[in-house]
N, C-alpha and C positions, 0 to 999 in steps of 0.2 A: 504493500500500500504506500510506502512512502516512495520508492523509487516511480511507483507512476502518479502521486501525487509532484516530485521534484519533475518528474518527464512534462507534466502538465504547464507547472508554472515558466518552465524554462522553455516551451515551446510558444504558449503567452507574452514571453519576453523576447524571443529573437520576430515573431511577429508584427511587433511595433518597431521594426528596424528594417533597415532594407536588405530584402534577401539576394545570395547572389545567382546570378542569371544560369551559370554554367558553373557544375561542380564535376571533376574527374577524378575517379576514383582508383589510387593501386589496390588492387585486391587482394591483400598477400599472407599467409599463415595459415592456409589449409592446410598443408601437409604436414605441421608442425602441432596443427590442433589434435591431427587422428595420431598424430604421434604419441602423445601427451596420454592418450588414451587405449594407446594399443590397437590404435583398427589401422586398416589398408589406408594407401591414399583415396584412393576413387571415394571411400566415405567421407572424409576431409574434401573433397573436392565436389560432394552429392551436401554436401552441407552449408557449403560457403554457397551453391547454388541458391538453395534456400531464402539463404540471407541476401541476392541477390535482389531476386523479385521483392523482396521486403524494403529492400533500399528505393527500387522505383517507385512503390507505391507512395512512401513516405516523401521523397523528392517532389513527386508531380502533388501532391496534400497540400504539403509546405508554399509551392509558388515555385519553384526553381523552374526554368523552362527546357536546359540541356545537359542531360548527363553522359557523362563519358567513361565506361567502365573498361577497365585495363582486364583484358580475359584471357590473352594466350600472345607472351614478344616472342619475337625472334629467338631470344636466348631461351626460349624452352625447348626449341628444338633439340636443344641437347638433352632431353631427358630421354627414359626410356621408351623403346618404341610403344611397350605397352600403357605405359600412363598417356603419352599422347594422344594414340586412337581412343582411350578411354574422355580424354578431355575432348577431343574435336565429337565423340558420339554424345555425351552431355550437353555439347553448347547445340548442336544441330537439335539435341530432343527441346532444350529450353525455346529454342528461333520457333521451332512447330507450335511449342505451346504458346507461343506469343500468336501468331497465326491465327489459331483458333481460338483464342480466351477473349470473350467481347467486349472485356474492361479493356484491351489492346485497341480496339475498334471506338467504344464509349469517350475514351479519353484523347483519340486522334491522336496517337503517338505516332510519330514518324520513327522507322528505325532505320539507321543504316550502319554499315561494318568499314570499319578503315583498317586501311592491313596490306598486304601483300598476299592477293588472294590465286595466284598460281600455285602458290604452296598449299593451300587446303586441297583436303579432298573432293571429289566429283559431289560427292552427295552432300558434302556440306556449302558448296559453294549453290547448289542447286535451291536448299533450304534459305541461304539468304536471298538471293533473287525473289523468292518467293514472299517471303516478307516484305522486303525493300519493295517490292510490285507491289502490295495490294496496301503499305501504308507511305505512298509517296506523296499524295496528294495533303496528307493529315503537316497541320501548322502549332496543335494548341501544344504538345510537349516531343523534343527530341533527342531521340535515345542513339548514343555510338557505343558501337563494341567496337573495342581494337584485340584484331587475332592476326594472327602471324604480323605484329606491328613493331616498328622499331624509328624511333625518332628521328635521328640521323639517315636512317633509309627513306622516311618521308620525305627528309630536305632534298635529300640528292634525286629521287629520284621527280622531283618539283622540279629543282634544275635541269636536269636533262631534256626535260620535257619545252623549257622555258627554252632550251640553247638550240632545242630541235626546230622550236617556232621562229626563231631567229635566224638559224640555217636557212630556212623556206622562204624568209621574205617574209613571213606572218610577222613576226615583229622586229624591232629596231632595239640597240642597244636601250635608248634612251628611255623605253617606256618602261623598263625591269625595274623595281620600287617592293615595297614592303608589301603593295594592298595584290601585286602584282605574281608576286610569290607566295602569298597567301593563298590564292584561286585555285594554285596549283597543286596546294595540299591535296594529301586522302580527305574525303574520297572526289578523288578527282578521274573523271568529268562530273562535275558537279558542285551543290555551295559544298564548302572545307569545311572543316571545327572550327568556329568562331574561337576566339581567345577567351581564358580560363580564368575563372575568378576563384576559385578554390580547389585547390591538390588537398584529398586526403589519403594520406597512405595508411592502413592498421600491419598490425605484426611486428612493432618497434622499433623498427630498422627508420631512420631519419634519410630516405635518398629518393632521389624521383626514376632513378632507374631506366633512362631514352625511353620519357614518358611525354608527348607531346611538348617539346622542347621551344618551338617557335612560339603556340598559344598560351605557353604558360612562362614561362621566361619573358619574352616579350612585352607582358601584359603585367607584370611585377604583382602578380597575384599573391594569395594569402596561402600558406600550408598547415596541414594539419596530420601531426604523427602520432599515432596513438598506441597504446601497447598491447588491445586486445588482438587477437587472430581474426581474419574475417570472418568462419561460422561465429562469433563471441559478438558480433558487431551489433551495437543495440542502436535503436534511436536516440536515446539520450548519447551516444557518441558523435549521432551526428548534427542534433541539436546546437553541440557542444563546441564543434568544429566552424558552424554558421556564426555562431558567437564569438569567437577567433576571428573569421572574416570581418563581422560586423565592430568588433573593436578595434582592428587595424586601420579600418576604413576612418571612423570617427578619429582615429590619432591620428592619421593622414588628413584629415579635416582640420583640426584644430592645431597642425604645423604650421598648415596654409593659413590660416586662419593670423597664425602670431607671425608670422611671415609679411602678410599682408600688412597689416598693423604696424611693424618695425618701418615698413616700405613709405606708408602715411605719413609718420611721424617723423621721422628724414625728412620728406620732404617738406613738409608744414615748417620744421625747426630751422629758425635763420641765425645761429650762432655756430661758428667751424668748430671748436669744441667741442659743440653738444650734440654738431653732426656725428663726430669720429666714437665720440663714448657710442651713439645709437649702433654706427655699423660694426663698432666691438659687441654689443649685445647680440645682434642681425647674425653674426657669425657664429656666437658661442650657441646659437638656438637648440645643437644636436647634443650638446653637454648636457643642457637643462633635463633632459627626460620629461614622459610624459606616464600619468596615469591613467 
């Protein structure tokens, strides 16, 4: 009773703040959870599923518009062949059951996969189309899976694409820009991952691991490291993590805020003394800390 009486009021409290648009999430400490408890992976990895669809439903609840879940990088291919097939047969059964569940349909979720998808299998590559087809048209919340994904592989392969259009005559040095090499992200052809307002990684490891590098780097978003495993991952974690966001945002607010103010007051003041004391205070701003 008290942890969903605290769930309550703390969900009440990041409510009256602004939520962020896009949260992408590492999903990390399955195999360390069935660990802990003596089972197979494929159970750690049939569990953190779970806790999957619990996260989307609480995300699209809350107000969030895009989430971005980390499901399978590149560096897992080094695992064994048989954990593999077992993760690409879990996320293909999870794509169907988004297909068919008409809280998928209710809620106009758009889903789409970013990755490097010549690496998956036939049948799974068949299962996303399948979805991407029947929720392309839906605007109200957008869901990415990244599978066979790797961050660095999206840039480069952004680039290549970009130098291929250049080759042709399609474009000119001069028009290659940020908004321009964004377009060209996974999933490309198509709009890209808009930029990232909140990294949460679970499993206690503090790294983002060539996890959307351009939207999330770029965009000096907010992180959030927590210690539980993903099957462990409750909503008051990620209540908790919005509240993270929303505090950085407000202390980003109120720098500018005393920033602004220093910048008035210089100016207004006409004694060269009381200028140079204002732009010693103007600089020492980052010493001050903030609450």
């Amino acid at each position: 009773m008290f942890y969903l009486e605290y769930e309550r009021r703390l969900e009440i409290e990041i409510l009256n703040s602004e939520i962020p648009q896009h949260i992408a999430v590492i999903m990390d400490g399955n195999r360390r959870f069935a660990g802990q408890l003596g089972r197979t992976r494929s159970f750690g990895h049939a569990m953190g599923a779970e806790v999957t669809e619990k996260v989307i439903e609480w995300c699209y609840e809350i107000g969030v518009k895009q989430l971005t879940l980390y499901a399978f990088s590149t560096e897992n291919f080094q695992r064994s062949e048989e954990e593999v097939d077992g993760l690409f047969n879990l996320i293909n059964e999870k794509f169907l059951k988004l297909y068919f569940d008409p809280r998928t349909h209710e809620k106009e979720m758009q889903v789409s996969v970013i990755g490097d998808r010549s690496k998956l299998p036939v049948f799974l590559n068949e299962s996303i189309e399948k979805i991407e087809k029947a929720t392309e048209n839906y605007r109200k919340f957008h869901l990415y899976v990244a599978i066979a994904y790797g961050g660095r592989q999206d840039i480069i392969q952004a680039v290549r694409e970009i130098a291929s259009c250049i080759s042709n005559g399609k474009l000119c040095l001069e028009e290659v820009n940020e908004n321009l090499i964004s377009k060209h992200l996974y999933p490309a052809p198509g709009v890209s991952v808009p930029n990232v307002d909140l990294v949460i990684r679970t499993g206690g490891d503090e790294r983002v691991s060539n996890f959307l590098p351009w939207q999330a780097n770029g965009s000096e978003c907010a992180a959030y490291f927590c210690a539980p495993f993903w099957p462990e991952f409750r909503k008051i974690d990620l209540l908790r993590s919005i509240r993270v966001y929303q505090a950085r945002k407000a202390e980003k607010k109120l720098e500018q805020s005393y920033r602004t103010s220093k910048v008035v007051n210089f100016l207004e003041i006409g004694k060269g003394g009381e200028k140079i004391e204002e732009i010693g205070q103007f600089q020492s701003i980052k010493k001050q800390g903030f609450s």
